[in-house]
C-alpha positions, 0 to 999 in steps of 0.5 A: 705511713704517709698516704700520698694518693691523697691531697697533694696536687700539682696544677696549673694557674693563670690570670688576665687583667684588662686594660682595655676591651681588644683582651677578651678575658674569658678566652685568653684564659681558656687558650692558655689553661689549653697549653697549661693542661699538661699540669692537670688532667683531671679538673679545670676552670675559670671564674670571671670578674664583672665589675666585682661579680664573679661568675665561677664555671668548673668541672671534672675533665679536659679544658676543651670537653668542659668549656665548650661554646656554650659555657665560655658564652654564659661565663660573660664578659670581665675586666679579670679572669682567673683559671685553673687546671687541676691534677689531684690524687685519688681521694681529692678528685672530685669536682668539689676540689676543683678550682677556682675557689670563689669566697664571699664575706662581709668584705667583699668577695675573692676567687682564687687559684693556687698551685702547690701544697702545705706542710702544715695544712691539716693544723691549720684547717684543725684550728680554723674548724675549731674556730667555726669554719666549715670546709666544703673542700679537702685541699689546701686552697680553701684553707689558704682562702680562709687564711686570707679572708679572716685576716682581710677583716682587719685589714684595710686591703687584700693585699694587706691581708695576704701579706699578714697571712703568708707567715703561717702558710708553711709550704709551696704555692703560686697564686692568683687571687682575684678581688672585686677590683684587684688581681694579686699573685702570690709566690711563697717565700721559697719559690718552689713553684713557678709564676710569671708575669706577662703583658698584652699588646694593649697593656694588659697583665697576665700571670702564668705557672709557665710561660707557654701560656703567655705564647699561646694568646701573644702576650709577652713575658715580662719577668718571674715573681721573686720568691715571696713577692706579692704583685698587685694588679690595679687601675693604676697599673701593677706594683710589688709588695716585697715583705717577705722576699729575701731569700734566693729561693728553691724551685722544684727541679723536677720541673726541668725533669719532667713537669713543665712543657719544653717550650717554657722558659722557667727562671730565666732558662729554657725547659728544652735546653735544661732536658738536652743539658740532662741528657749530655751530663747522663752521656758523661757519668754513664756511657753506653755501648749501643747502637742508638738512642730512644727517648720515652715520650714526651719527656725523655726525648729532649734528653735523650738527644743531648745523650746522643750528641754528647756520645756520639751514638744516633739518635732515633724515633723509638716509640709511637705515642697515642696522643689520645692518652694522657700521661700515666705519672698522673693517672690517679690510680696504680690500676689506670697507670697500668692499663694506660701504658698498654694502649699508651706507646708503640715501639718502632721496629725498624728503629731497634731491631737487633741493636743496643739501645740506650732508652732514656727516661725522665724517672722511675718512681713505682716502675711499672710504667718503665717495665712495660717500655722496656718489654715493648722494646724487646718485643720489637727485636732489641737486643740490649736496653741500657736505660738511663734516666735524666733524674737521680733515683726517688728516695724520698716523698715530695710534700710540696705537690708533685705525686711522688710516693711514700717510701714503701713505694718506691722502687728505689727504696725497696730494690738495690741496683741490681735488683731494679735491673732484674725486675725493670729487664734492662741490661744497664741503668743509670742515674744523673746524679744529684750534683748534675740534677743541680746545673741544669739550669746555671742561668737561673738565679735560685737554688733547686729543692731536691727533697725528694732525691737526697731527704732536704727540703726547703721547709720542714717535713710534717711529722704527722700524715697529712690526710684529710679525716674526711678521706679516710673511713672512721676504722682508719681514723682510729688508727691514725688517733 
């Protein structure tokens, strides 16, 4: 059994390099990690280059509880920053797998970032362990670090040696990695993680896993990395090594669904306008007699107003959101997921009471979070729910980041329709199917993985788990031996 409450993360990243002192680097990172946090909860930081020292800071918690005045104060001053917000499974959460990674060699030294996650992880770190590397991580950055600093001792640059290291990286990951002069952001060949370029007023370049971190601290964007570009940030400006770019690229379509914030633009389409697209298509493929339409919070509710204009039915504020609670999907636990949602939503009477409601939802993967909205709704007086949700149904594991679980787990693979129903206690359910999944974005110039929907991935499935020896007791290595 594939154990997915492991090493699988999915983060965010960003990095700044000035051109000129008006770009402060330490708080532009901070301001955008703050707009980033969406895409990890658990472990955020920052590593700073001084004319080649780099200063690390990073912690377990929020952005704002790790970095407080104090800290951003001790962190200096720089030309480059690097950062990173971090949401690992149970088993990796600890601060030691926070991010960035700051490597030092006979070369130099090197910090770097990564969103994503490898297939080929486990063998790669196997093979370097036999060659003498000692890991003080689980995750897959430090084996992508090792990667690329066994390869920069034969290469005359770092990008050089990125672009030699990236054939035997088998997987998912955007990365910005920081050297003592340079900044590169890698994107891997298939594009199934978001990057983007951005500028400063004064010049300076930025990088973003979306562009609302760029918003955040007034920096423009530019354009996305191409799948498999290498760009390179320097002295003499910013240039791109396009090796191992040719591919049409498949990005994870689960980050129109649910991961990205609604104000990022992602491939050249709007995240808002991707979720209202969902709802309409969802209006079409499953009408609903009712008397209003609900979004779950946050996620659901643009979609939920593109199926009540497509349908002609009101839209209506259903819930109350504690905004002190952070998103259950990436609570590390199935204990904390549940006791999240008790204190986590309130509905509002006057908006359900005696009518059908249509609830909209961005996905159902164990179903006890969408179980307990649903009884608050009856709770609230509802007569009817008919849930529909902006995803087609989870039928299989995602290997390239995003916490979806093994087959024995989700809902959809253990229930029939009807039995989901029963045990949801909705009167209806439906879901988007997977060729609509596919146009939410029909601006965009890539293809859409969407493995964990239909078992085709971009990349081969491992074959073996992908678990970490050291997170597992020596009972269950045995069994895994």
């Amino acid at each position: 059994m594939l154990d997915f409450d492991k090493v699988h993360e999915e983060c965010g990243v960003f990095g700044v390099y000035a051109k000129s002192e008006q770009t402060d680097v330490v708080m532009n990172t901070y301001f955008a990690l703050y707009a980033l946090q969406h895409r990890g909860q658990q472990a955020c930081g920052i590593a700073v280059n001084d004319d080649g020292v780099i200063t690390c800071y990073k912690q377990l918690g929020l952005v704002p509880d790790i970095f407080t005045g104090d800290v951003l104060a001790k962190l200096g001053t720089g030309k480059m920053a690097v950062g990173h917000v971090l949401y690992s499974n149970t088993g990796s959460s600890g601060a030691v797998n926070a991010q960035p990674l700051v490597v030092r060699h006979v070369k130099g030294s090197m910090s770097l970032v990564n969103n994503g996650s490898l297939v080929n992880a486990m063998e790669l770190r196997e093979q370097l362990e036999m060659d003498g590397c000692i890991f003080h991580t689980t995750n897959d950055a430090e084996v992508i670090s090792y990667m690329i600093t066994r390869a920069r001792l034969k290469s005359n640059s770092i990008e050089e040696a990125i672009a030699k290291a990236m054939p035997e990286l088998k997987g998912a990951y955007s990365m910005v990695i920081m050297s003592p002069q340079k900044m590169i952001a890698v994107r891997d060949p298939e594009g199934m993680r978001p990057l983007s370029i951005g500028t400063m007023p004064d010049g300076s370049y930025v990088f973003s896993s979306e562009t609302c971190g760029f918003d955040t601290i007034g920096a423009k964007f530019l354009r996305d990395l191409r799948p498999g570009e290498i760009v390179v940030c320097d002295e003499n400006g910013l240039r791109s090594i396009d090796t191992h770019c040719g591919r049409k690229g498949k990005l994870c379509v689960f980050e129109f669904v649910y991961i990205a914030r609604p104000d990022s633009v992602i491939e050249g389409t709007s995240v808002h306008e991707a979720r209202l697209r969902a709802g309409e298509f969802l209006a079409i493929e499953h009408p609903a007699q009712a008397d209003v339409v609900i979004g779950a919070p946050d996620s659901g509710v643009d979609a939920a107003i593109g199926f009540a204009r497509q349908s002609g039915i009101p839209y209506g504020m259903g819930f109350i959101k504690n905004r002190y609670v952070g998103r259950t999907f990436i609570q590390p636990t199935q204990a904390m997921r549940e006791n999240a949602v008790h204190i986590k939503l309130n509905a509002i009477a006057s908006t359900v009471k005696d009518k059908r409601v249509v609830l909209i939802d961005d996905s159902i993967v164990r179903g006890t979070t969408c179980k307990r909205t649903v009884k608050l709704l009856k709770e609230a007086g509802a007569k009817e729910v008919h849930l529909r949700i902006s995803a087609p149904a989870f039928t299989n594991p995602c290997y390239f980041g995003v916490d979806i679980d093994s087959c024995d787990k989700l809902i959809a693979c253990r229930m029939t329709m009807d039995e989901i129903k029963e045990f949801l206690g909705v009167d209806s359910l439906g879901y988007l199917s997977i060729e609509s999944v596919k146009k939410l974005a029909p601006e965009a110039k890539c293809d859409f993985c969407v493995g964990c929907f239909n078992g085709e991935y971009p990349v081969e499935a491992p074959k073996q788990p992908q678990t970490c020896k050291f997170d597992c007791k020596i009972s269950e290595n045995k069994k895994n031996s």
